[in-house]
Structure formats: C-alpha cells, structure tokens
N, C-alpha and C positions, 0 to 999 in steps of 0.2 A: 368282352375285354375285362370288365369287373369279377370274372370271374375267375382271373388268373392272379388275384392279389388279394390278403387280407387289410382291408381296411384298418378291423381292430386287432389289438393283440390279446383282448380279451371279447367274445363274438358276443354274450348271451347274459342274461339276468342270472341264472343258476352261477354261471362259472362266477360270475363278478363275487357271487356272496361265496362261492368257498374259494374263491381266490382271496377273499376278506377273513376266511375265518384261518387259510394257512398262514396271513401277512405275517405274523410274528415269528414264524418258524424259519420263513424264508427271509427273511431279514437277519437273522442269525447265522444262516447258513452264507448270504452273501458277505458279512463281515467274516468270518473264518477261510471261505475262499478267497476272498483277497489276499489275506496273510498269504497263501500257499500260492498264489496267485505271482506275488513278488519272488518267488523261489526260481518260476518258470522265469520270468525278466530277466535272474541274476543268471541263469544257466546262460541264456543267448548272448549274456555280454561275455560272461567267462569262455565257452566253449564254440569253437567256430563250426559255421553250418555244415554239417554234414546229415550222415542214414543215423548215426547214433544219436546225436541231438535230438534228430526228430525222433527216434523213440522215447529217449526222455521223456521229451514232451509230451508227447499222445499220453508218456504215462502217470505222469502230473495231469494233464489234463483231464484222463478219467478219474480221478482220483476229486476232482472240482466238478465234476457231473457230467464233461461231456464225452460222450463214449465214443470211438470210434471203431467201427467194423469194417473191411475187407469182404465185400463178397464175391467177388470174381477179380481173377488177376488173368488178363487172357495176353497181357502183354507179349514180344518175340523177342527182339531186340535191344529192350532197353533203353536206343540212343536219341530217341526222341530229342531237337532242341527246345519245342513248341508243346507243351500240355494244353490243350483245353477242354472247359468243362460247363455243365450248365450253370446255373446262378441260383441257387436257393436260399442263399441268407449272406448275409454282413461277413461271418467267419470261414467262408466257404475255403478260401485262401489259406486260412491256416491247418487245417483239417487234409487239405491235400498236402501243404508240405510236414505232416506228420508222417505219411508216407511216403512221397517222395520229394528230395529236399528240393527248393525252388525258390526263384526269384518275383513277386511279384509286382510289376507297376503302378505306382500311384495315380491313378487319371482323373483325381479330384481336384491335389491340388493342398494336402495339407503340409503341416511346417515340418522340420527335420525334426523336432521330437516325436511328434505323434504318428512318423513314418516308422521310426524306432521302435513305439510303442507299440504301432499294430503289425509292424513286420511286413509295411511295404518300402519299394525303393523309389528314389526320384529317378525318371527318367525325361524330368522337362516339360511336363505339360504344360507348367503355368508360361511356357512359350509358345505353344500351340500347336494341333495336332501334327505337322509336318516335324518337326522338331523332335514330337515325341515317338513319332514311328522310326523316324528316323538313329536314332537313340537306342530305342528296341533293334531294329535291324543289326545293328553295331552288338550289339553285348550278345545277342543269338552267334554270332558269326565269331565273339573271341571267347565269351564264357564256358565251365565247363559246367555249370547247372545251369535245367530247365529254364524258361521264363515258362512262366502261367498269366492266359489269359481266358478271359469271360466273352465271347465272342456275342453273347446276349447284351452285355453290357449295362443289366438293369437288372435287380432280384425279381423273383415272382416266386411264388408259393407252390411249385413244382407241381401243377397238373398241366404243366402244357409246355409247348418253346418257345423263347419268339425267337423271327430270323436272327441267325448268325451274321456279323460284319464279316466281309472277307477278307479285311485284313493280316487275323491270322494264318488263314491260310495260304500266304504268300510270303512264309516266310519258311518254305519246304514240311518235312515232315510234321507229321503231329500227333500226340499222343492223345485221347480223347478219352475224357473220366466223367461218368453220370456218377451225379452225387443225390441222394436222397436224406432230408429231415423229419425226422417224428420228435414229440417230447410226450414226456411223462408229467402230468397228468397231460393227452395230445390236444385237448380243445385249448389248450392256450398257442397263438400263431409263433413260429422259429422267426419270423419276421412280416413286416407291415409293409404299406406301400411305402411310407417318408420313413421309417426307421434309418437310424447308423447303427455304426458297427459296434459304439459305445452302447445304445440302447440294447441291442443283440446278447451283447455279451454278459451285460449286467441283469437280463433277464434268465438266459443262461446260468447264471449263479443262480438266482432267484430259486428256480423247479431245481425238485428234485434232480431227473435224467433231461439228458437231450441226445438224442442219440443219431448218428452220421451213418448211411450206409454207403460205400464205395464201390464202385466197380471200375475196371479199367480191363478196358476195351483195346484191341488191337490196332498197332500205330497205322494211321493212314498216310498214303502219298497219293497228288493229284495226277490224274493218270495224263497220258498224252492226249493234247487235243483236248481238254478239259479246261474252263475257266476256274478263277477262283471262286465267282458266284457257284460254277456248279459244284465245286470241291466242298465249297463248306455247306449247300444244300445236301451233298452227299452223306458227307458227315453227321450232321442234326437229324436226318431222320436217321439214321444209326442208331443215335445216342437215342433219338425216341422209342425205338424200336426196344431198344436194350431196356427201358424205364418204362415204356409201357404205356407213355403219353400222349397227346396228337400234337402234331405240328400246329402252330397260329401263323395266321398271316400278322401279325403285329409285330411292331418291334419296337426298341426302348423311345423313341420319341413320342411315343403311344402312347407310355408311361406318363411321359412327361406332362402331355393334354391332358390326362382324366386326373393329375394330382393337382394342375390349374384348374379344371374344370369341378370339381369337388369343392377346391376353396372358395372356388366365387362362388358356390353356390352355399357353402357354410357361411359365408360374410354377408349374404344376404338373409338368408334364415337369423341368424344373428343380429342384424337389423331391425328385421320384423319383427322381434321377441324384445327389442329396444323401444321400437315404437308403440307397442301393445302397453308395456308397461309404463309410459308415459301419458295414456291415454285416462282421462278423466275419472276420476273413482264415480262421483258421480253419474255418469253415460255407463258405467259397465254396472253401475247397482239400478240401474232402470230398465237394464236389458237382464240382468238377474228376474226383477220383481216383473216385467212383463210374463213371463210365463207361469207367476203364481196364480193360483186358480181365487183363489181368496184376494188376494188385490184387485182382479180383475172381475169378478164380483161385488164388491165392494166401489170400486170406479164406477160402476153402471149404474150404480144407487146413486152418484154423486151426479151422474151427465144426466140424469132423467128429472133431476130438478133442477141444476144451472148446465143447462144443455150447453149455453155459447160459453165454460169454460174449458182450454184447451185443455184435450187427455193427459198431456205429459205433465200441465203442472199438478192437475188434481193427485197423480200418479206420487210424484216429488211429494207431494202432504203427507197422502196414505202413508207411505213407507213409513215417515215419521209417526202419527199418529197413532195407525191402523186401526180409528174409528172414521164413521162415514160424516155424524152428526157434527164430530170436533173439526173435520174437513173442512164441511160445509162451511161451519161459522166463521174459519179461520179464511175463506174465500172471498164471504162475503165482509169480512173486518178490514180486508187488504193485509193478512199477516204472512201472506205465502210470498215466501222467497222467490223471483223470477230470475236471480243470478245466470244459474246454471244452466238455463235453458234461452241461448241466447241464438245462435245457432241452426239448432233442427225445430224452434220453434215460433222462427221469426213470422211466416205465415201468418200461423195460428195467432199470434198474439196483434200480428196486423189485424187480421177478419174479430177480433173479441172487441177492440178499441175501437172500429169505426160500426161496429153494433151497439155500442156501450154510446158512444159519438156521432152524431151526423158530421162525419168530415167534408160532404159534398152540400151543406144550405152554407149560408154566410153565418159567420159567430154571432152575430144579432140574432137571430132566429135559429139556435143549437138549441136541442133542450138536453138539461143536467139533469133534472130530476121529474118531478110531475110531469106528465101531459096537458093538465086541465088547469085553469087557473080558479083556486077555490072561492067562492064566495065568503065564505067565513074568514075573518083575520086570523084567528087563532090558526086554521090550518095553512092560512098562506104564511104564518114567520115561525113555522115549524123547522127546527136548526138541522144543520145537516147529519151529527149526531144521533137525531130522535127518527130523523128518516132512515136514516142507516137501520133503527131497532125492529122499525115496520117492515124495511126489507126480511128482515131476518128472522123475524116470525112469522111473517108472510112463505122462506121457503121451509120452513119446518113444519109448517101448517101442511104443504104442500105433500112433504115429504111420509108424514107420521098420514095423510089421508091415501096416498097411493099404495103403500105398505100395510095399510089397514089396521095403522096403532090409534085408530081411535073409532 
C-alpha cells in the first residue's frame, strides 16, 4: 500500500542538500512565475472556456515550467460526455482541460473563490453525495463540455491504480485519459500523500520542468448485460494496460487509513522524543559514564574498600572528581550528594543504613560507633569528629596497602 504514495516530497539526505543549495534560484523563479502566473488568471476571466483558451493556457503554462505532451490521441468520435482519468497529482484537472476543455467538480468542498482560482465548479457537495451526483447527472445531460472525473478519487504516485467508483460510469459513454508525471531534477515527488493542490503547484514553480505525459485512449461504452462495477473494471485495466501499471486492490479509503495510521504513529514517536528529553540530566550522564572503562575502573578501587557503599553514588562522585582517593574521603565525610539517586537507589541505600544501623535490637542497645567499651577515658570521650579521622585513615591505610602504595 506504501508503496503507491510518496510520503515525502523530498526522499533522501542528497537531494535534501541540493535541493538547499538550488533554494535561492528556485525561489526566484517562483516569484517571476507568479507574475506570469496572474496573466493565465486574467485570460480565464476575460476569455470564455473554449479549445483556444486551453491552448493559451497550456502555453503560458509551459512557459512557467509545466510542460505538457500528447502522446497518443486514439480518440473516434469526439462526443464523449464523461472524461476519466487516473490521479497523479493536485493539477491533474488542469492539465487535461489544456487539452480538452472541461468542467471539473469540486468534491472537497472549497469557497467560491478558490473554486475560481483552481478552476473547479460547485456542483453541491457540501450537501451530500446524493446531491452532488445528482447535480453531475444534470449538467452531463444539458451541457455542452465534458465533465471530468477521477474515478480513483485519491492521488497516488502513478505506479499502480486503485479501484475505480462506478459512479462514472453510469453516466454513458466515457472518454478515458492515462496521465503520467515526471519532474526535473525527477527525485523530487509531483505529489505526497497529504499534499493540496496549492502545495502541488507552488512546488511546481519551485523545479525547473515538470512535465505531463497524455494519452487518450478510445471512448468506451458499457456493453449489454454488463454492470457498472464491471464497465469500470473494464476500463482501469485498459488504462493500466495503456501506462504500464498493475491494477491494486485498494482504493482511496485505504488512503485514508494509512494517512491516520501514520499520524498516530508520528504523535507517538513525537511523544517519546518529549519524554526522553525530559528525562533527568543526571540518570542519562550515569548511563553515559557507565560504559566508561575508566570510571568503571576507578569504582572498583572505591567498592573494595567501602564495599557497603552503593555503586551508583560512588559512580555520582567519580564523575565529579575523577579521583578514587578524593571519593573516598568525600564518602567517608558525608559530602556526596544523595539527591539524585532517590529512586533506582532506594534499595541500596535501605541495605547501607541498616548495615551502618542495627535497625532490628532496641535503640538502647544500637551501636553508633565502637564496638568495645574502652578502658581508657581518653579513648572513651573521643568526639565524633576525631572518630570520623580514624575512619578515614583507617580506609586509606586500607587502600594504599591493597594497591601496594606502601
């Protein structure tokens, strides 16, 4: 299914950068083609639709980049009321009535200017499809140009079809045109899966060419005893046949899942890239410094003399310090921050506290400091201070004798 639409209108890292290095040129070119752009506008209001207008046009319109070619005209008759054609991009509509002149329906639903603007007609949607077939029915039956319709009723990027509505073809004969796009430079897409017709077109100015290839195909009628489902399967594989393409079993409400299904999956991707980035500076620079061979080195010097203290704070020092000794001291002085590590180290710092503490005798009988009760006075009103220094020579003794600094 993804592989009947371009996602982007730009595919690749390469193109992105010379598509960056033309911006300047093509941004030139699109203000100059708008000038000549308002030329084509004035023509439609002054001169009413006819075959000469539309060549006008087509020839103003090559003249702004987009070229259009005729490659087979196998038409017999002419009197087709009913054109249809595949769906290749946003301007497919106008591209056809360059060649032949034609009425198109609006079945989106925009205001009377920008019907004006892009050269489609109201024929009622915004009342509902009953309405607007109905509507259609009517101006086939009193007009004397064409209506053109997209029996696909969704773009795609011309390597395949999807089914035809039968619709059109219940409204008699039909005239049926495979339409192909390329551009110059061609890795940039003639259209996306969400593109309009605005984006289409302004990209269109953008490149250099964009060029249209036509063919028109002989008018069909559905024979006797034939439905309209099988009139217009009849049809599409024609027009496949004639383009080269294979038939899909998909059809535009397919479109419409995988352009929902896409965004929720961009809204979650989205999310995630929200919550990452919310996430603790400190926890992502511990998951950095874990995999340093030197911190992790350096911790092991730390756990081999204060074995009960937990890896992640000694970890939190290091980073700061990146000595073993100034560690140590700051461990044993109480100077290490335990803020940040509240969390993934609640554990650990439970199991350090009731090592450090007999949580389980009665506080009468807890010991804080010594084990032994000393005979000497001097050693028993030893301040907690001067104990703290015994500790701490006590582990550098420790340290500098396993290391074999002495």
């Amino acid at each position: 299914m993804e592989a009947l639409f371009h996602v982007n209108r730009i595919p690749d890292s390469r193109t992105k950068l010379m598509t960056a290095l033309y911006f300047p040129f093509g941004v030139a070119l699109v203000i100059i083609r708008l000038f000549i752009t308002l030329h084509a506008l004035l023509v439609t209001c002054i001169l009413p639709k006819s075959a000469a207008t539309s060549f006008i046009l087509k020839t103003i319109f090559g003249v702004i980049g987009i070229q259009v070619f005729i490659q087979e005209d196998r038409r017999k008759d002419k009197n087709a009321k009913v054109i249809v054609s595949n769906h290749v991009s946003n301007l497919d509509h106008m591209i056809i009535d360059f060649i032949i002149a034609n009425i198109t329906p609006d079945i989106v639903g925009l205001s009377s200017f920008m019907q004006w603007l892009t050269g489609f007609r109201d024929f009622g949607s915004s009342k509902g499809t009953d309405v607007l077939e109905e509507n259609i029915r009517k101006f086939v039956r009193e007009s004397k140009f064409p209506v053109l319709l997209h029996p696909e009723k969704a773009t795609t990027n011309g390597t395949g079809l999807l089914k035809f509505m039968p619709f059109p073809f219940s409204l008699g004969k039909v005239q049926p045109v495979a339409i192909q796009a390329t551009r110059w430079p061609n890795t940039l897409a003639v259209t996306t899966l969400t593109s309009n017709i605005y984006q289409d077109f302004l990209w269109s100015l953008f490149v250099p060419y964009t060029i249209y290839k036509v063919k028109l195909l002989p008018e069909e009628e559905c024979n006797e005893g034939e439905s309209e489902e099988e009139f217009a399967e009849r049809v599409r594989r024609n027009m496949a046949e004639c383009l080269g393409v294979p038939l899909t079993k998909f059809t535009w409400s397919d479109k419409q899942d995988l352009i929902k299904r896409l965004e929720e999956e961009e809204a979650r991707r989205q999310e995630q890239q929200k919550k990452s980035s919310q996430r603790p500076t400190g926890s992502l620079s511990s998951n950095r410094s874990v995999s340093d061979p030197e911190l992790q080195r350096m911790m092991q010097q730390v756990l081999d003399v204060l074995p009960d203290t937990p890896a992640s704070i000694i970890l939190q020092d290091l980073e700061k310090t990146r000595e073993v000794d100034l560690t140590i001291t700051n461990i044993l002085e109480g100077k290490v921050s335990k803020e940040n590590n509240k969390a993934s180290q609640a554990s650990d710092s439970l199991l350090y506290i009731r090592k450090k503490i007999n949580v389980d005798i009665a506080p009468s009988h807890q010991k804080y400091g010594d084990t032994t009760f000393h005979s000497v006075a001097t050693s028993r009103m030893l301040s907690l201070e001067e104990r703290k220094q015994i500790m701490l020579e006590t582990a550098r003794q420790r340290y500098k004798e396993k290391h074999g600094l002495i």
